[in-house]
TORFITOR-258805 format. One record per residue: residue in three letters; x, y, z of N, C-alpha, C in turn. Coordinates in steps of 0.05 Angstrom, whole numbers, plus 5000, padded with zeros to 4 digits. Example, Ala and Ser with C-alpha at 12.3 -4.5 7.8 and 13.67 -1.06 7.14 Angstrom:
BEGIN
- r | n_X | n_Y | n_Z | ca_X | ca_Y | ca_Z | c_X | c_Y | c_Z
- ALA | 5264 | 4886 | 5156 | 5246 | 4910 | 5156 | 5264 | 4934 | 5156
- SER | 5257 | 4955 | 5142 | 5273 | 4979 | 5143 | 5258 | 5001 | 5157
END
This chain:
BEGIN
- r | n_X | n_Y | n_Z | ca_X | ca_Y | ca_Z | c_X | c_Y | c_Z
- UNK | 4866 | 3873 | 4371 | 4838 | 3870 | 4367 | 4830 | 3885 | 4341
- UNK | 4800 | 3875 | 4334 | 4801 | 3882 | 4306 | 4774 | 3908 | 4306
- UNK | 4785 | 3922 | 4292 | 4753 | 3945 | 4299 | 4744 | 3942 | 4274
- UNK | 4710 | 3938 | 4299 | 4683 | 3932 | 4278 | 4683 | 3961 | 4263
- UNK | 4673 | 3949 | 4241 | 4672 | 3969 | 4228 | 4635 | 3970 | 4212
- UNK | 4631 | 3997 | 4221 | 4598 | 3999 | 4211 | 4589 | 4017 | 4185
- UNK | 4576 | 3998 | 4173 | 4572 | 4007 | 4140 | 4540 | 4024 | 4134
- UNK | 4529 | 4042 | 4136 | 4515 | 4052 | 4125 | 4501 | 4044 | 4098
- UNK | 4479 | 4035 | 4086 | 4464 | 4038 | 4066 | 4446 | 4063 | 4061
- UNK | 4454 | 4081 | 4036 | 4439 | 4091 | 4031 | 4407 | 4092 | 4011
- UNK | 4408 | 4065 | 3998 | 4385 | 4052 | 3988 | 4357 | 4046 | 4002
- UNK | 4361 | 4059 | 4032 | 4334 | 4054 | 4048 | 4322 | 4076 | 4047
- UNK | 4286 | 4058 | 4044 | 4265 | 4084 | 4044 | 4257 | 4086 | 4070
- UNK | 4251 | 4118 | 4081 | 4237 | 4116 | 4102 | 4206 | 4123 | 4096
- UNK | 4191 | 4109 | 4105 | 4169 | 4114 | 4093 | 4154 | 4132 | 4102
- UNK | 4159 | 4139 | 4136 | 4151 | 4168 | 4142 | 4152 | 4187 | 4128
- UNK | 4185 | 4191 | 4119 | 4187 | 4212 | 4102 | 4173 | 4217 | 4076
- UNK | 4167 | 4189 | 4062 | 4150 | 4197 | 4044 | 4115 | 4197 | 4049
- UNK | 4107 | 4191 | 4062 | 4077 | 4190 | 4075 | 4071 | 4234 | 4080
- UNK | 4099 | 4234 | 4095 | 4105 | 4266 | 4099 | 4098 | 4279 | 4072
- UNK | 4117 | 4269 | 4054 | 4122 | 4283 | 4020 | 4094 | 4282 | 4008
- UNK | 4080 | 4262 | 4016 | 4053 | 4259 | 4001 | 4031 | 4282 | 4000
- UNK | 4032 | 4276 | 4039 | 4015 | 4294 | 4055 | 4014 | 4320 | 4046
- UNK | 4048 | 4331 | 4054 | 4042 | 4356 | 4051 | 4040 | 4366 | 4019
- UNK | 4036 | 4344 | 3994 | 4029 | 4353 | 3970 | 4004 | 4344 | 3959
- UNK | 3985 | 4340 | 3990 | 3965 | 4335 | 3977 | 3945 | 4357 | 3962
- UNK | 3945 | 4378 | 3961 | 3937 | 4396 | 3950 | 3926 | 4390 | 3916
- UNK | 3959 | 4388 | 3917 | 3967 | 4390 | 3887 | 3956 | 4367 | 3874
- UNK | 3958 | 4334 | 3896 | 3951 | 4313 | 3879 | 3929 | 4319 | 3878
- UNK | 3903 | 4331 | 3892 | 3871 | 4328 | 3893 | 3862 | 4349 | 3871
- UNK | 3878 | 4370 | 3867 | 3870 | 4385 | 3846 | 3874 | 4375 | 3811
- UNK | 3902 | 4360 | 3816 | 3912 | 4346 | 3784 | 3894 | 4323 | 3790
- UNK | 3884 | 4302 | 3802 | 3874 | 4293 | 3795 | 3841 | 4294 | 3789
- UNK | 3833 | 4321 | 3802 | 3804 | 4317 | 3800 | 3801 | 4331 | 3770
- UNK | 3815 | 4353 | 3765 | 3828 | 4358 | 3732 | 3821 | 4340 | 3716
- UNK | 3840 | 4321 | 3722 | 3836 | 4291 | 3704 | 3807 | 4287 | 3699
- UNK | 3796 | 4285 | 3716 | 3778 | 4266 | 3716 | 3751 | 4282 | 3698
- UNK | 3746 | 4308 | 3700 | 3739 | 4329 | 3698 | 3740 | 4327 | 3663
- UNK | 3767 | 4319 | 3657 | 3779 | 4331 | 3627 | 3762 | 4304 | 3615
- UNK | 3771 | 4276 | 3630 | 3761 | 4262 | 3617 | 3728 | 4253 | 3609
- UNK | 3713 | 4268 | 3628 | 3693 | 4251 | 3633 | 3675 | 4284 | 3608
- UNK | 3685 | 4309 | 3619 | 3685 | 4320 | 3598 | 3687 | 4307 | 3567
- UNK | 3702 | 4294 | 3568 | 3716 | 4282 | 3538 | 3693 | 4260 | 3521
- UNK | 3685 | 4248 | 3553 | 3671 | 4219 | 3539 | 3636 | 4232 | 3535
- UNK | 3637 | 4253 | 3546 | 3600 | 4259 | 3548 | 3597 | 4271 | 3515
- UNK | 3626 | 4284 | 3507 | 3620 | 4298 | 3487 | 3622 | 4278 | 3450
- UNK | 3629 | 4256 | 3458 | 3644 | 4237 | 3445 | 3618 | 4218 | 3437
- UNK | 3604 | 4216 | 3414 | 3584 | 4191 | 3412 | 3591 | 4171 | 3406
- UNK | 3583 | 4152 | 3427 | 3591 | 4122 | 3413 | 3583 | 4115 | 3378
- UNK | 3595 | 4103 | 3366 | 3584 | 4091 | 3351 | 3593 | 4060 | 3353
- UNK | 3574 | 4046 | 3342 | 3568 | 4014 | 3343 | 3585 | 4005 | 3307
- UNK | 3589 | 3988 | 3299 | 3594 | 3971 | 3284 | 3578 | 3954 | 3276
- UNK | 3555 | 3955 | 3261 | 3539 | 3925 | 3251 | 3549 | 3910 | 3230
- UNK | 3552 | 3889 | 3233 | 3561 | 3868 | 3212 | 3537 | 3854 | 3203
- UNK | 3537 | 3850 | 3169 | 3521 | 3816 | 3168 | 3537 | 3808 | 3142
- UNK | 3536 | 3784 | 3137 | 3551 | 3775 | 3124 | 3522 | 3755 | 3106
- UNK | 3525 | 3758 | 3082 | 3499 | 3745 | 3063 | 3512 | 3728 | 3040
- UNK | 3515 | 3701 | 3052 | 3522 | 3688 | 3031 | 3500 | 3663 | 3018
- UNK | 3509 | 3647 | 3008 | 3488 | 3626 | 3003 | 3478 | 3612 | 3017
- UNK | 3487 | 3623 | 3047 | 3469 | 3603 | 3069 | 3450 | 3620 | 3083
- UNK | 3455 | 3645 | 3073 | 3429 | 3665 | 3082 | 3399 | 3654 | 3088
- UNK | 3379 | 3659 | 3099 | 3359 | 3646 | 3100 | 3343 | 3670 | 3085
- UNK | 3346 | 3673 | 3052 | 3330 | 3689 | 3039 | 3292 | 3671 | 3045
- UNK | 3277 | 3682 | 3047 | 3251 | 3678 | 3053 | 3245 | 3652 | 3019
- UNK | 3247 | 3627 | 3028 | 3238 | 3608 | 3002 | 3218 | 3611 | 2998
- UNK | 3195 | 3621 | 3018 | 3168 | 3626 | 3007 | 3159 | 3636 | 2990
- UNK | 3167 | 3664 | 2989 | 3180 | 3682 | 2962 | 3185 | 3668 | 2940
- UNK | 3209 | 3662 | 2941 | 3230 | 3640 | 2917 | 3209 | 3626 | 2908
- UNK | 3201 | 3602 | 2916 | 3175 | 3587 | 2917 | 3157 | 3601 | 2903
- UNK | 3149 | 3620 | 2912 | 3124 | 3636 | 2904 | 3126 | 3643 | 2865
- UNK | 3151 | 3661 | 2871 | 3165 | 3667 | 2836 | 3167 | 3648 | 2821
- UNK | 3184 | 3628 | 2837 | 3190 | 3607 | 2811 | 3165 | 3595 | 2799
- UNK | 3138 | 3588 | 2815 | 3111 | 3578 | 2812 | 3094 | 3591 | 2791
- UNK | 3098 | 3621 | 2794 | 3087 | 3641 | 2777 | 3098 | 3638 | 2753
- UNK | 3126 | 3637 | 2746 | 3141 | 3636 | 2723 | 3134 | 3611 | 2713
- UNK | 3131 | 3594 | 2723 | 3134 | 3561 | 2708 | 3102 | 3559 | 2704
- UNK | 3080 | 3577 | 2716 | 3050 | 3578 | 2705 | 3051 | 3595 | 2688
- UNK | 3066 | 3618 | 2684 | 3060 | 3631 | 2661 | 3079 | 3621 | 2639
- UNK | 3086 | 3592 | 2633 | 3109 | 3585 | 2631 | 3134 | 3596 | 2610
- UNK | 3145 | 3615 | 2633 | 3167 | 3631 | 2627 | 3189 | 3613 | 2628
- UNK | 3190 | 3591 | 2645 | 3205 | 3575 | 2647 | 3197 | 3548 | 2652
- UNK | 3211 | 3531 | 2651 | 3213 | 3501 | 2660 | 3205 | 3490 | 2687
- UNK | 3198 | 3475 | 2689 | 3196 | 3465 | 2729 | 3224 | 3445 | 2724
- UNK | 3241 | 3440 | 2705 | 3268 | 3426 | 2705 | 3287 | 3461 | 2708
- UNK | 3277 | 3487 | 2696 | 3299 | 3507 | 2697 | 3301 | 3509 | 2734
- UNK | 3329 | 3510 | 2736 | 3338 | 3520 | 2765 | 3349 | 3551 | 2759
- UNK | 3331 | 3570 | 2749 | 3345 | 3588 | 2744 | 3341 | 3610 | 2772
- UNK | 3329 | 3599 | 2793 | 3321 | 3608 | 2820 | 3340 | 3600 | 2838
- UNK | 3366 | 3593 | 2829 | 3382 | 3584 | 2857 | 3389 | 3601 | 2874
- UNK | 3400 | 3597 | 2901 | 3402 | 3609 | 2915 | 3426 | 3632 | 2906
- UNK | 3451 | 3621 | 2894 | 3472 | 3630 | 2884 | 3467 | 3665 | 2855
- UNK | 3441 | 3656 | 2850 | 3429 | 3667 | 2830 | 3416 | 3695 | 2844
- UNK | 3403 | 3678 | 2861 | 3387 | 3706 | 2879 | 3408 | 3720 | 2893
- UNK | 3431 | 3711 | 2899 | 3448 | 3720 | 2919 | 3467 | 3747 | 2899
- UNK | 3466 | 3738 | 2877 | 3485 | 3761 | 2860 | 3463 | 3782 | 2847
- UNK | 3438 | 3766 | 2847 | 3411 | 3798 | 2840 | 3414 | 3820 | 2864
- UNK | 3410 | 3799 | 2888 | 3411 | 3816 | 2908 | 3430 | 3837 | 2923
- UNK | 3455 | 3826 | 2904 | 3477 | 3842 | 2914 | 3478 | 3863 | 2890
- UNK | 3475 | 3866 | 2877 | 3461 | 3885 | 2843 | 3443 | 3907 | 2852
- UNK | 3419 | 3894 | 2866 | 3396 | 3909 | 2874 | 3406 | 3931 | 2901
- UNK | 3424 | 3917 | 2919 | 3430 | 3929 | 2940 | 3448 | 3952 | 2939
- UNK | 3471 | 3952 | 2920 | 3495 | 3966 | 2917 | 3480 | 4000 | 2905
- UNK | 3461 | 4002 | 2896 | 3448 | 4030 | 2890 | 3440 | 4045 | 2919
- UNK | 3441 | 4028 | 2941 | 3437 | 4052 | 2968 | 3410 | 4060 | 2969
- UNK | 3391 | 4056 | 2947 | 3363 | 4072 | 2947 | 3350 | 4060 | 2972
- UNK | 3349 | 4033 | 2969 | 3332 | 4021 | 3002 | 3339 | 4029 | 3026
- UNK | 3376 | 4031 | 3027 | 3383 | 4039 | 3048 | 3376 | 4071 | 3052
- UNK | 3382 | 4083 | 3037 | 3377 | 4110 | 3045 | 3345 | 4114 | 3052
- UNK | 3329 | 4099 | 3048 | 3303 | 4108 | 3045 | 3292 | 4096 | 3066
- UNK | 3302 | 4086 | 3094 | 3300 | 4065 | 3113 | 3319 | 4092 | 3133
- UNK | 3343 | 4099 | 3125 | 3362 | 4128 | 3143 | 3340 | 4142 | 3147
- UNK | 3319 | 4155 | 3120 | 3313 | 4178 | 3124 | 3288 | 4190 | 3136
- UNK | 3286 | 4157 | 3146 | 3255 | 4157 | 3171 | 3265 | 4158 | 3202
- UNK | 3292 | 4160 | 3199 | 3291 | 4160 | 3222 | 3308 | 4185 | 3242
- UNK | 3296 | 4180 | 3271 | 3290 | 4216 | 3276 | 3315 | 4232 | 3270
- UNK | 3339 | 4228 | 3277 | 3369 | 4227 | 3277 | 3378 | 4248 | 3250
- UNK | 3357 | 4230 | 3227 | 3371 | 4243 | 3198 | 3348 | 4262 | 3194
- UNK | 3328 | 4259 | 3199 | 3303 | 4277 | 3199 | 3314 | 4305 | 3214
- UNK | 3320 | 4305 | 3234 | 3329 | 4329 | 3245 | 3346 | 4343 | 3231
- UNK | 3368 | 4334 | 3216 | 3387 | 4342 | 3203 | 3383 | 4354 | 3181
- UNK | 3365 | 4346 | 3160 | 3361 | 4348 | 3138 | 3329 | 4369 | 3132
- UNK | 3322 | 4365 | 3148 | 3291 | 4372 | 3147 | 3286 | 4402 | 3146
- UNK | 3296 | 4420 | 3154 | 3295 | 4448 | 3135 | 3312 | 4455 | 3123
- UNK | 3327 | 4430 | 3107 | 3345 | 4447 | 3081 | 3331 | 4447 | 3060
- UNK | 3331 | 4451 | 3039 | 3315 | 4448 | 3009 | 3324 | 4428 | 3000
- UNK | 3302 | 4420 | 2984 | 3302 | 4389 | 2973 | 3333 | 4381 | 2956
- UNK | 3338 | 4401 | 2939 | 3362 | 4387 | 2932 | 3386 | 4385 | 2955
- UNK | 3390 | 4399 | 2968 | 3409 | 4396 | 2986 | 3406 | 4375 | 3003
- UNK | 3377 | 4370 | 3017 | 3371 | 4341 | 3033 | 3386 | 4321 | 3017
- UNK | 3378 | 4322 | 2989 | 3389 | 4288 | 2983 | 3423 | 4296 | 2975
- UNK | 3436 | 4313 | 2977 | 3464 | 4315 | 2976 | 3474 | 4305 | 3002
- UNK | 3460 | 4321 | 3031 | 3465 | 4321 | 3055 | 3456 | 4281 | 3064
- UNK | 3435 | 4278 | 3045 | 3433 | 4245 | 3053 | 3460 | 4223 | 3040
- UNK | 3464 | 4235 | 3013 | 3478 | 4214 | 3008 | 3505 | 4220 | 3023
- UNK | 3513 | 4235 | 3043 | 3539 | 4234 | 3057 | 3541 | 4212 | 3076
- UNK | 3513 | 4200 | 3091 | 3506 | 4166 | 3109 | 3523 | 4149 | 3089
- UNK | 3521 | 4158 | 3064 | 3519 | 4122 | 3043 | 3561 | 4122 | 3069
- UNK | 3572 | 4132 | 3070 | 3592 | 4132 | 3081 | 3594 | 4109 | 3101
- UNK | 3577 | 4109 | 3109 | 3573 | 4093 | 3143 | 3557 | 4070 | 3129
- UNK | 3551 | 4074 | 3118 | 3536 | 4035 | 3101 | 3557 | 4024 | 3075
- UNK | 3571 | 4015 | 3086 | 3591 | 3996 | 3063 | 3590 | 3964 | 3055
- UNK | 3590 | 3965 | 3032 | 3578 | 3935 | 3020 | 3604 | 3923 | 3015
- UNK | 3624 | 3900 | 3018 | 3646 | 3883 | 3010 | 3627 | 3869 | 2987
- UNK | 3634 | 3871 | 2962 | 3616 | 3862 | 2942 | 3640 | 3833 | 2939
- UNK | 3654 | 3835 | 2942 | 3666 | 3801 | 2940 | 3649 | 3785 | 2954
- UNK | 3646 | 3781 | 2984 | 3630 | 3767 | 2995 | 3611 | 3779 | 3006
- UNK | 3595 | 3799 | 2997 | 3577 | 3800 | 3007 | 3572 | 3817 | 3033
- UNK | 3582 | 3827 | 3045 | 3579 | 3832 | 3077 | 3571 | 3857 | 3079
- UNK | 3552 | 3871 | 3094 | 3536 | 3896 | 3101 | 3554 | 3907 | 3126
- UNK | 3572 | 3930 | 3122 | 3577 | 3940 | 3153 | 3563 | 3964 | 3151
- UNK | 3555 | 3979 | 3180 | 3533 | 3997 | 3184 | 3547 | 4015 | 3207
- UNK | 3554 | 4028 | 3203 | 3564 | 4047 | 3232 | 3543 | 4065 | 3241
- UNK | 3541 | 4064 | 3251 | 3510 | 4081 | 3275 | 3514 | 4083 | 3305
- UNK | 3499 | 4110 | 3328 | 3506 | 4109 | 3344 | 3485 | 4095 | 3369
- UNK | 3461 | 4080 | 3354 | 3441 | 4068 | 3369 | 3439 | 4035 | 3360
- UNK | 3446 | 4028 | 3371 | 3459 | 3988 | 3360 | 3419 | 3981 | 3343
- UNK | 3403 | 3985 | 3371 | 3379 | 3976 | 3355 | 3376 | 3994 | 3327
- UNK | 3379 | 4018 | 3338 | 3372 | 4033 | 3316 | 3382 | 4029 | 3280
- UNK | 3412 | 4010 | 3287 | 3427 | 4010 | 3265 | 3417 | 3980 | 3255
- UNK | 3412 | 3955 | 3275 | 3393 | 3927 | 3268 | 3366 | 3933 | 3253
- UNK | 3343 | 3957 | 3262 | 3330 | 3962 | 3248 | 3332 | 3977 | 3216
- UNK | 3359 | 3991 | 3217 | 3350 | 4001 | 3189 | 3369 | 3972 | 3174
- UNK | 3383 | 3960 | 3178 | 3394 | 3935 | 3168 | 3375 | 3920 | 3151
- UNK | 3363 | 3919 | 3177 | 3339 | 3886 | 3168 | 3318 | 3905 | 3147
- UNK | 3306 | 3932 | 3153 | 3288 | 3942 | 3141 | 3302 | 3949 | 3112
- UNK | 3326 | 3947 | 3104 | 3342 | 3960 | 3082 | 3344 | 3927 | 3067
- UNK | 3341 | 3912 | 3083 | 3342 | 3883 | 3066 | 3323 | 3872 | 3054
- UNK | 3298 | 3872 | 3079 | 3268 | 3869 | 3073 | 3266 | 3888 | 3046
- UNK | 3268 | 3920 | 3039 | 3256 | 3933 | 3030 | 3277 | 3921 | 2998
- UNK | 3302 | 3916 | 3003 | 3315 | 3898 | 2978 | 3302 | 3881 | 2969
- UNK | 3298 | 3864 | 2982 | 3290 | 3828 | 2972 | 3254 | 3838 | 2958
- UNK | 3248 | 3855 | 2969 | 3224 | 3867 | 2955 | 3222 | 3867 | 2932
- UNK | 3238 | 3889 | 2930 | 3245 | 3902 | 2898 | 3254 | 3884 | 2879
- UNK | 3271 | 3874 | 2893 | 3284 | 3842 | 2878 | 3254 | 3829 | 2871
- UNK | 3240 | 3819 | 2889 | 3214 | 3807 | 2879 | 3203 | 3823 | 2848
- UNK | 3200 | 3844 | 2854 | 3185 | 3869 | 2836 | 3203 | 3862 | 2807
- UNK | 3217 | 3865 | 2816 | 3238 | 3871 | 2785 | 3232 | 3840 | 2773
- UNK | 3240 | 3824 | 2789 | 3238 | 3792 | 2771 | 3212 | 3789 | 2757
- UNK | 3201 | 3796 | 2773 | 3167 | 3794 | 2772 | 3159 | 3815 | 2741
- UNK | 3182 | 3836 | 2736 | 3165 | 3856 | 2725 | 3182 | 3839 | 2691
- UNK | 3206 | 3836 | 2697 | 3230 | 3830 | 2686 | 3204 | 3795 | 2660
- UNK | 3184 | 3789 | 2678 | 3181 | 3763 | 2665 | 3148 | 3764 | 2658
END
């Protein structure tokens, strides 16, 4: 006769034993993890978001034609020009405007109304304010190839309003200068 022969595996879990292992280290897991949580949340309160604004301004921009309209009407009554000159194209306004914009003066002057940089700057002495302002131009970067405005800020509206108000207060000046220019 042939003897059975019985094989042992040692690859089995018993899961008591580890439910046991858990238990009796629960101490340790409730302290490392509340740690964790502690370090992190520590981490994120101290941490300001900041946002990313993009715009991108090319010839399909919707610069205000009323404007355009307005200049080119003035110029061709005071006749500075032609009602045949197209010297108002969009392409035309689009490279004044990127000219007019790249000096930072609109932008900075749109930062420095608002409460954020006011706090910061507001009892140093005047020369130092505008040293301490032009360190923002950092966070407003122009891609002068095509055009594109990025804006880093830590209030999304807050960074849409000085955007649009930094464009508005451009396309202004742009008006002003053509206007003064003819």
């Amino acid at each position: 006769m042939k003897k059975k022969s019985t094989l042992y595996y040692n690859d089995e879990v018993d899961l008591i034993d580890l439910i046991r292992l858990f238990w009796n280290g629960k101490i340790k897991i409730l302290l490392i993890t509340t740690f964790s949580f502690l370090v992190g949340f520590g981490y994120s309160y101290q941490v300001q978001n900041t946002y990313l604004i993009s715009l991108d301004i090319n010839q399909n921009y919707n610069f205000d034609s009323k404007n355009i309209n307005f200049i080119r009407q003035l110029l061709i009554k005071n006749e500075i020009i032609n009602d045949k000159d197209n010297f108002f194209t969009k392409s035309i306004l689009l490279n004044k405007f990127n000219n007019e914009i790249q000096d930072y003066e609109e932008f900075l002057l749109n930062l420095k109304k608002t409460k954020k940089v006011k706090e910061n700057i507001s009892k140093l002495p005047l020369e130092i304010q505008k040293k301490e302002l032009l360190k923002y131009v950092d966070l407003f970067k122009i891609n002068k190839s095509d055009l594109k405005l990025n804006f880093e800020w830590n209030n999304i509206d807050e960074a849409k309003n000085i955007l649009q108000d930094t464009i508005n207060l451009t396309l202004n000046n742009l008006e002003k200068s053509i206007i003064l220019r003819y």
